[in-house]
Each structure stands twice: as C-alpha cells, then as structure tokens.
C-alpha positions in Angstrom: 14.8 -14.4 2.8 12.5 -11.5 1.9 12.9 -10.3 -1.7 14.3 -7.0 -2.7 13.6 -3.7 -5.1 16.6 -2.7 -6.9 17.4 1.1 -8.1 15.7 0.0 -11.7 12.2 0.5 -9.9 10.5 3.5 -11.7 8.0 3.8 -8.5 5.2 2.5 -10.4 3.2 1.3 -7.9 2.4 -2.0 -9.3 3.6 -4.1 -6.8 2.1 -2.3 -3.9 -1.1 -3.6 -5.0 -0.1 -7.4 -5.5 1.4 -7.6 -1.9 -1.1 -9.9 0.2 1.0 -8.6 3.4 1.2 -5.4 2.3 4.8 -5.3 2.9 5.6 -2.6 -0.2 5.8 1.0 0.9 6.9 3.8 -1.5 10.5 4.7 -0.2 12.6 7.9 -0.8 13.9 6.8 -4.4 11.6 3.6 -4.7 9.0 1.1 -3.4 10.8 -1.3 -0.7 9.8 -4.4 0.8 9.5 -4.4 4.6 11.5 -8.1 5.5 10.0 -8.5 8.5 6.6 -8.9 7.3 7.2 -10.5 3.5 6.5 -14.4 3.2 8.7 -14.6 0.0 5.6 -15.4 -1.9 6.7 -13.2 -5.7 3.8 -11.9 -6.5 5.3 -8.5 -6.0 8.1 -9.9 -8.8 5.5 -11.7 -10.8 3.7 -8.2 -12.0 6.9 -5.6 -12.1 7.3 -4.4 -15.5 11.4 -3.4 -15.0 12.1 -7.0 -13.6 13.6 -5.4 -10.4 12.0 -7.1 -7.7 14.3 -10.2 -6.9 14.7 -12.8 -4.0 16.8 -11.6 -1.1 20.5 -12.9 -0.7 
C-alpha cells in the first residue's frame, strides 16, 4: 500500500527530493504520492518535518 500526504503538509518540498521513484508531485493544496509508482520504501516520511506522510490504509 503506497503511503499518503495528509492536509498538515506545508508544501515544503522535502520529500520530493528523497523519492527514489520520483512518485511526489506538488498537488493543488499539497505534495501527493502517485500509488501506482511508490514502493512503500518511507523515505519520503523519514525526512518530513510536519510528520504527515504516513503508510496507506
């Protein structure tokens, strides 16, 4: 399951860079995560500084 930006994401940018699939795109309100291309790896979680990338349900 691919994880998942919540509405806390102040569109930092931070993540976008840590994606090795590139699967972060800035959205209309925030960054979101493509699920068809994420391999769940949490690097994207490991470096956001609002703690609001999570794993998908």
């Amino acid at each position: 399951m691919a994880y998942k930006i919540s509405d806390e994401c102040i569109s930092c940018g931070a993540c976008s860079g840590e994606c090795p699939t590139e699967s972060i795109s800035e959205g209309a309100q925030h960054y979101e995560i493509n699920p068809d291309t994420c391999i769940d790896c949490g690097a994207c979680a490991d470096v956001c500084p609002t703690g609001s990338i999570t794993p998908g349900e």
